[in-house]
C-alpha positions as CSV (number, residue, x, y, z in Angstrom):
1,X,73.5,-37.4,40.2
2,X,75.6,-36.1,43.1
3,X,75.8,-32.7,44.0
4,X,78.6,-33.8,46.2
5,X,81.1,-34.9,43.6
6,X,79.3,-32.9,40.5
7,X,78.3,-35.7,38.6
8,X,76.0,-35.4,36.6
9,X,74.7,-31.9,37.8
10,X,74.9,-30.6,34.0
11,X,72.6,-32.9,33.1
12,X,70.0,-31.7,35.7
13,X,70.5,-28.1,34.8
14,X,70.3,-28.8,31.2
15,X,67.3,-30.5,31.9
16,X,65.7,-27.5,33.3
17,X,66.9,-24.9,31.3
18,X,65.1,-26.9,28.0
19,X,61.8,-26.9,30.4
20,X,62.2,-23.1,31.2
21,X,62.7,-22.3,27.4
22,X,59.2,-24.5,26.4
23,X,57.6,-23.0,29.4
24,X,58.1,-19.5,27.9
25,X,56.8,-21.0,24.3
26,X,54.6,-18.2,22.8
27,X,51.6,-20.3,20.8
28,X,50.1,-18.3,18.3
29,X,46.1,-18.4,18.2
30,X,46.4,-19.6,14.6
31,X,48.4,-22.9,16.0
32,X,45.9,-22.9,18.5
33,X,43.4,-23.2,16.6
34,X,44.4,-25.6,14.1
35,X,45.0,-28.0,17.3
36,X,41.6,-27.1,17.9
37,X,40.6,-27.7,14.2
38,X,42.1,-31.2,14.6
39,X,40.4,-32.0,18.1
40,X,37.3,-31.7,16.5
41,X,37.1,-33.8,14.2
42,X,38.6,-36.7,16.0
43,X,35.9,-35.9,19.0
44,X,32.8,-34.6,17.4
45,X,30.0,-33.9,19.3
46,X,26.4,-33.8,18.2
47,X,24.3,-30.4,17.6
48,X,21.7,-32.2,20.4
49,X,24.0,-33.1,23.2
50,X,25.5,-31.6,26.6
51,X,28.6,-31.6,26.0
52,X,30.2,-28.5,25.1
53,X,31.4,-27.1,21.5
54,X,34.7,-25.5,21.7
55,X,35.6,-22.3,19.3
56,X,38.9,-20.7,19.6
57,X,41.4,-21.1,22.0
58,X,44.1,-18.4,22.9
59,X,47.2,-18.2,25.3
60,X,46.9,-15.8,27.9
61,X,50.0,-16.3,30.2
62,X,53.2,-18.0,30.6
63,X,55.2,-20.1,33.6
64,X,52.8,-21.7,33.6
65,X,51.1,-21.9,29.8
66,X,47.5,-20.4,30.3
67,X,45.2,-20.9,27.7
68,X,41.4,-19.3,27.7
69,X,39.4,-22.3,25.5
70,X,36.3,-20.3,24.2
71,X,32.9,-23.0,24.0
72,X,29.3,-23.5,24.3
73,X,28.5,-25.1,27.8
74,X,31.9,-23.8,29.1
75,X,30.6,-25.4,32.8
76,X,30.6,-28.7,31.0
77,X,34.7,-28.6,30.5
78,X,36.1,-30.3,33.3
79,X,37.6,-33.6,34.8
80,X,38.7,-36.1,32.4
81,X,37.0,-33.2,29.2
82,X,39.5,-31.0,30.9
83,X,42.9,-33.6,31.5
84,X,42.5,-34.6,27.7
85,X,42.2,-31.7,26.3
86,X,45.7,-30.5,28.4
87,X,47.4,-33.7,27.4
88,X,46.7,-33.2,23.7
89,X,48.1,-29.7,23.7
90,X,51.1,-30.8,25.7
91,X,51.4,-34.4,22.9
92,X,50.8,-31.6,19.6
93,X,52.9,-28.8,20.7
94,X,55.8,-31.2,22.5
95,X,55.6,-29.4,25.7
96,X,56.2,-32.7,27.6
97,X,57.1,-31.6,31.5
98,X,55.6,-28.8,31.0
99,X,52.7,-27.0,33.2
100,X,49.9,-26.3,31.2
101,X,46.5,-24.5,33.2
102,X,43.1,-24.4,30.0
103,X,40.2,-22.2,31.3
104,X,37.2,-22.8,29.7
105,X,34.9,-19.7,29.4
106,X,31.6,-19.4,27.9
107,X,31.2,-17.7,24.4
């Protein structure tokens, strides 16, 4: 790319326009949900341990995505809980390059 001789340039912009337009991606609570539904049940967790039991999730904001993740032991979701969780949302809803903030809160 040169922004000296143009080349290329379209590319870039293209590039950032199709980021904008997934950063602005409305995900509806039943979407969320059925992610959610999904995560479960390839990461179950046991009635008798510390690790928290997620509910619902909703989106709250956009640029970037905000998401409120609803669970038991919401001070449990963090770290690597928390950088999985993101990644799978991004890998479901292809939102690859896209920012993504999930904030657990207690239910």
């Amino acid at each position: 790319m040169s922004a000296i001789k143009g080349r290329n340039v379209g590319v870039a912009l293209k590039a950032a326009l199709d980021l904008q337009q997934k950063a602005a991606t409305e995900l509806s609570t039943s979407d969320l949900n059925d992610w959610l539904s999904d995560w479960k049940k390839t990461h179950p967790v046991s009635p008798h341990s510390k690790k928290p039991k997620l509910k619902y999730a909703v989106q709250v904001g956009h640029s970037p995505i905000t998401l409120l993740l609803f669970c038991k032991r919401a001070e449990n979701v963090e770290g690597p809980t928390l950088r999985a969780i993101t990644n799978n949302i991004r890998k479901f809803f292809m939102l690859q390059g896209v920012p993504i903030r999930v904030i657990p809160r207690e239910s």
